[in-house]
N, C-alpha and C positions, 0 to 999 in steps of 0.2 A: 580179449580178442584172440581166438586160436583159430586153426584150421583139423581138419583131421585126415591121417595118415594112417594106415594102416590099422585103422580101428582103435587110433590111439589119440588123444587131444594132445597139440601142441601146442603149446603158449611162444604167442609171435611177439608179442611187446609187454611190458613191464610198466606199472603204474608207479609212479615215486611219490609218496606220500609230503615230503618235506619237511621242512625246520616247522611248521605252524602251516595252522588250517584257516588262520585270521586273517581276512583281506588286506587289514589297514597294516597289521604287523607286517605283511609280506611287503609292501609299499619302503616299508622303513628298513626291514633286510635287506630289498632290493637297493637303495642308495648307499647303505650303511657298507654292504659285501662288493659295490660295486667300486666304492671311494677304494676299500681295503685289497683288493685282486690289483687293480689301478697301480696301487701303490706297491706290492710286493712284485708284479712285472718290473714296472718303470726301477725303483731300487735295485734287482738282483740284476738289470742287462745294464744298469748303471756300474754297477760292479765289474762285469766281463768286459764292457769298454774301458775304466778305467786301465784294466789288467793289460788290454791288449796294447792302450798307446802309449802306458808309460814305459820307457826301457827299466828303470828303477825297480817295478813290479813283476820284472821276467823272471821270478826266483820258483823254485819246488812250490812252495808254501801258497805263492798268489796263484799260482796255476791251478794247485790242487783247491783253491778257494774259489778262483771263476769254474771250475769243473761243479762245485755245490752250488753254486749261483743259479747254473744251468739246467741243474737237476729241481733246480726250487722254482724256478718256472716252469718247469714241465709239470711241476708237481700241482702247484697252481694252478695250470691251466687244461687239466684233463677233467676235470667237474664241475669247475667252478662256473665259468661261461653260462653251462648249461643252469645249470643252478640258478645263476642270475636271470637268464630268459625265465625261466621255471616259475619264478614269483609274478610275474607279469600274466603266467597263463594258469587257465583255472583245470586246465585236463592237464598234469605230467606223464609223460609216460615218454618209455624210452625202445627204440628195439631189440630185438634177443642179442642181436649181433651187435648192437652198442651198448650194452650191457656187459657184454662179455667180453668187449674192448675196454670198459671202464675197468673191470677187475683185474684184467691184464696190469694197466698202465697205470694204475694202482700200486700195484705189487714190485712190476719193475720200478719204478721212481723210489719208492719206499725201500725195496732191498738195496738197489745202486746205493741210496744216503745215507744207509747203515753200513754198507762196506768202505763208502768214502769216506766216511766220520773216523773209523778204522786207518784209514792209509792216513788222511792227515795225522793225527795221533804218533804214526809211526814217525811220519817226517821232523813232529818234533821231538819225540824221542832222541833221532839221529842229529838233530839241531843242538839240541841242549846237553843230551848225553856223551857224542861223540862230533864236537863240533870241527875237529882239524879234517875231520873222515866227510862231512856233508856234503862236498858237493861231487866229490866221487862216488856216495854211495845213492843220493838222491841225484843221479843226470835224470836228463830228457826223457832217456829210453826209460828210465825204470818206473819214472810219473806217469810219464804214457800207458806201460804194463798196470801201474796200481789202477788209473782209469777204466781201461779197456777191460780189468777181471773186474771191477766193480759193477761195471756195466751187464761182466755176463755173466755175475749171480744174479744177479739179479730180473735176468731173463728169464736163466735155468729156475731161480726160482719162482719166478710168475708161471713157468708153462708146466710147470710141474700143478700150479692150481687147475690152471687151465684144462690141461692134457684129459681130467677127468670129470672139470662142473659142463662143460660144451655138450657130452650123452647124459646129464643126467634126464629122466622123463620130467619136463614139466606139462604136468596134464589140466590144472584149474586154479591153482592162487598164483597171483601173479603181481600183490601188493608189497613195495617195498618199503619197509618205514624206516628211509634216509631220503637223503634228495641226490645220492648215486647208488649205484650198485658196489654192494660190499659184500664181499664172497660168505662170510656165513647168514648173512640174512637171506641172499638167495639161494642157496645150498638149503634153508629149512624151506623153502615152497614146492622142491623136489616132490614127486610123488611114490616116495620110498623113506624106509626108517633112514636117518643120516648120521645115526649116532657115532659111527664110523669115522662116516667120511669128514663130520665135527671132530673128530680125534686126529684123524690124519692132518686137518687145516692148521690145527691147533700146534701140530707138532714142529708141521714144516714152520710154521712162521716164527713158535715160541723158541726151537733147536737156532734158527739164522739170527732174531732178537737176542738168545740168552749168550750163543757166541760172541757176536759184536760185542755186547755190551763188558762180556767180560772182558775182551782182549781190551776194551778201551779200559779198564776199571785197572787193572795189571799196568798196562802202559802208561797212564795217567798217575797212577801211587808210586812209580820207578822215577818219570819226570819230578814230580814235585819233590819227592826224596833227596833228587841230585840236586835241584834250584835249591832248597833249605839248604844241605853243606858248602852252597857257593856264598862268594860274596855278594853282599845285597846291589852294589854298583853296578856291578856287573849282571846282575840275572834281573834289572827292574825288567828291562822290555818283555825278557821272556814270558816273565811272571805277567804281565799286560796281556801277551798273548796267549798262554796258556787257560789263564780266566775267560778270558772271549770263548777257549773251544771247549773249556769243561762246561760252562754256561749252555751253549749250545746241545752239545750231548746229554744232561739234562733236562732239554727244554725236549728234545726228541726222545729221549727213552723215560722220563719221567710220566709222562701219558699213561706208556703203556703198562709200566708196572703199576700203576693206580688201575688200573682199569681189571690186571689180573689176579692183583689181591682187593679189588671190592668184592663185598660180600654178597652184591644184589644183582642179579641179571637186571641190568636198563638199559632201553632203547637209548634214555634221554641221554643219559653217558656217555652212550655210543656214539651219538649225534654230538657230543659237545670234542669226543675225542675225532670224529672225524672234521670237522670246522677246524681244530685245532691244526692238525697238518694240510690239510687243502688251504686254508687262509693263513694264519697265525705263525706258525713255521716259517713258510717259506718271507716272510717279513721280516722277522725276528732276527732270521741269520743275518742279513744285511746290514740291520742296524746295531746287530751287535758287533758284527767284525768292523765298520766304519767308526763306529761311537768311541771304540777303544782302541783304534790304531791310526797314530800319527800319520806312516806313511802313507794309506790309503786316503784320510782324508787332504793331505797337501796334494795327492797323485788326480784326488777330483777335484776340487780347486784350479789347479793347471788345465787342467779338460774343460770346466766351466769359462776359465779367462781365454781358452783357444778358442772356442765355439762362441763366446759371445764376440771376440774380435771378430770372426769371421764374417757374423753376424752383422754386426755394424761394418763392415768394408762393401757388405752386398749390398 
C-alpha cells in the first residue's frame, strides 16, 4: 500500500510475515505466547508489588530489581500483544508510524536493560566489596541517577537509530520477515544501497552491547574474587545472589554473541533470538531472582496471606 509524493512511492504500512505461514501452527502459537506474555506480565508486576509493600525490600538492590521488572514488561509488551492478534489474522501488516515506534521501543527497553544489568553489578560490587561503605555510597539519590542514565541511554540510543531509518525512501518492498519491526530487516527494504547504514547499526548497537557486557565481565570476575577469599559463612547469600544476576546477564548477552559469531545469516535465528527477549527474558528474570532469594519469596507469601485475608473479610 503506498501513496505517491512527489513523484516518489511511499510505503505507508508494512506486512509482517511472522513465526509460520501454518494456520493450525498459528492457533497453537497463539495460546502457547499467549499463556507465556500472561505470565511474564503477571510475574514481573508481581515483583514491583512485592518491592513496593514490603518495608524489608526498601533496599539499593530490590529497587534496582522492580526498576528490571519494569523494564521487562515493557519489554514484553511492545510486540507481543500485537503478535498475539497477528496469529488470529490472515493479513499482518503494521503502519510506517507503528513500525517505527516498534524500533524505537525496542531499542529503548533493550539499551535501558543493558545499562541497568550494569548498575546492578555495581551495587553488588559495593555490597560485597565494600560492605561498611553501602549504604552511604548506594542512597536513594544515586539508585535514582543509576535509573534515570539508564533510562537515557537508552533513548539517546534508540534515537540515534531513529534520527536517520524515519527519511529513509521506502519506495516498493514492504515485507518483513519477523512478526515486528526489527531495524536491520527494515533498513534492507530502503530503496537505496544500506551497506552503510548496516555498518552504522551494527556499530551503534555492538559499541553499547560490547561496553555493558564488558564492564559487567570486569565487575563480575572482581566480585567473585573477593567472595572466594571470604569466608564461606559469610558470603553464602551473596554467592545465592550473585548467581541469580550472572545467570541473568548471560541469559541476555548470551543471544547476542551467538547470534554474532554464527557463521550463517538466518532469518530463522533471528526470529528465535527475537521470541527470546519479547517472551523468554522478561519471564526468566523473575523466576530466576524469586527461585533463588529467600527474602523475596517470604516478602510474596506475606502479600499473598494479606490479599487473600482481605479477600475472605469482603
Amino acid at each position: 500500500k503506498a501513496h505517491i509524493t512527489f513523484n516518489k512511492s511511499v510505503v505507508t504500512e508494512f506486512i509482517l510475515l511472522g513465526l509460520s505461514s501454518s494456520q493450525e501452527l498459528q492457533l497453537v502459537l497463539f495460546i502457547v505466547f499467549s499463556v507465556f506474555y500472561g505470565a511474564a506480565v503477571l510475574g514481573n508486576i508481581l515483583i514491583i508489588l512485592t518491592v513496593i509493600t514490603d518495608s524489608r525490600l526498601h533496599s539499593p538492590m530490590y529497587f534496582l530489581l522492580s526498576n528490571l521488572s519494569f523494564i521487562d514488561v515493557c519489554q514484553a509488551t511492545f510486540a507481543t500483544p500485537k503478535m498475539i492478534a497477528d496469529f488470529l489474522s490472515e493479513r499482518k501488516t503494521i503502519t510506517f508510524q507503528g513500525c517505527m515506534s516498534q524500533i524505537f521501543f525496542l531499542h529503548v527497553f533493550g539499551g535501558s536493560e543493558m545499562v541497568l544489568l550494569v548498575a546492578m553489578a555495581y551495587d553488588r560490587y559495593i555490597a560485597i566489596c565494600r560492605p561498611l561503605h553501602y549504604l552511604a555510597i548506594m542512597s536513594r539519590r544515586v539508585c535514582t541517577v543509576l535509573v534515570g542514565v539508564s533510562w537515557a541511554i537508552g533513548i539517546l540510543h534508540s534515537a540515534s537509530h531513529l534520527a536517520f531509518t524515519v527519511d529513509l525512501p521506502f519506495c516498493g518492498p514492504n515485507k518483513v520477515d519477523n512478526f515486528f519491526c526489527d531495524l536491520p530487516l527494515v533498513i534492507k527494504l530502503a530503496c537505496l544501497d544500506t551497506y552503510v547504514l548496516e555498518i552504522l547499526v551494527l556499530t551503534n548497537s555492538g559499541l553499547l552491547s560490547l561496553i555493558c557486557f564488558l564492564l559487567l565481565l570486569i565487575s563480575y570476575t572482581v566480585i567473585l574474587a573477593t567472595v572466594h577469599h571470604q569466608a564461606s559463612g559469610g558470603m553464602s547469600k551473596a554467592r545465592s545472589t550473585l548467581t541469580a544476576h550472572i545467570t541473568v546477564v548471560i541469559l541476555f548477552f548470551g543471544p547476542c554473541i551467538f547470534i554474532y559469531v554464527w557463521p550463517f545469516s538466518s532469518y530463522s535465528v533471528d526470529k528465535v533470538l527475537a521470541v527470546f527477549y519479547t517472551i523468554f527474558t522478561p519471564i526468566l528474570n523473575p523466576v530466576i531472582y524469586t527461585l533463588r532469594n529467600k527474602e523475596v519469596k517470604a516478602a510474596m507469601s506475606k502479600l499473598k496471606s494479606r490479599y487473600l485475608c482481605v479477600w475472605k473479610n469482603s
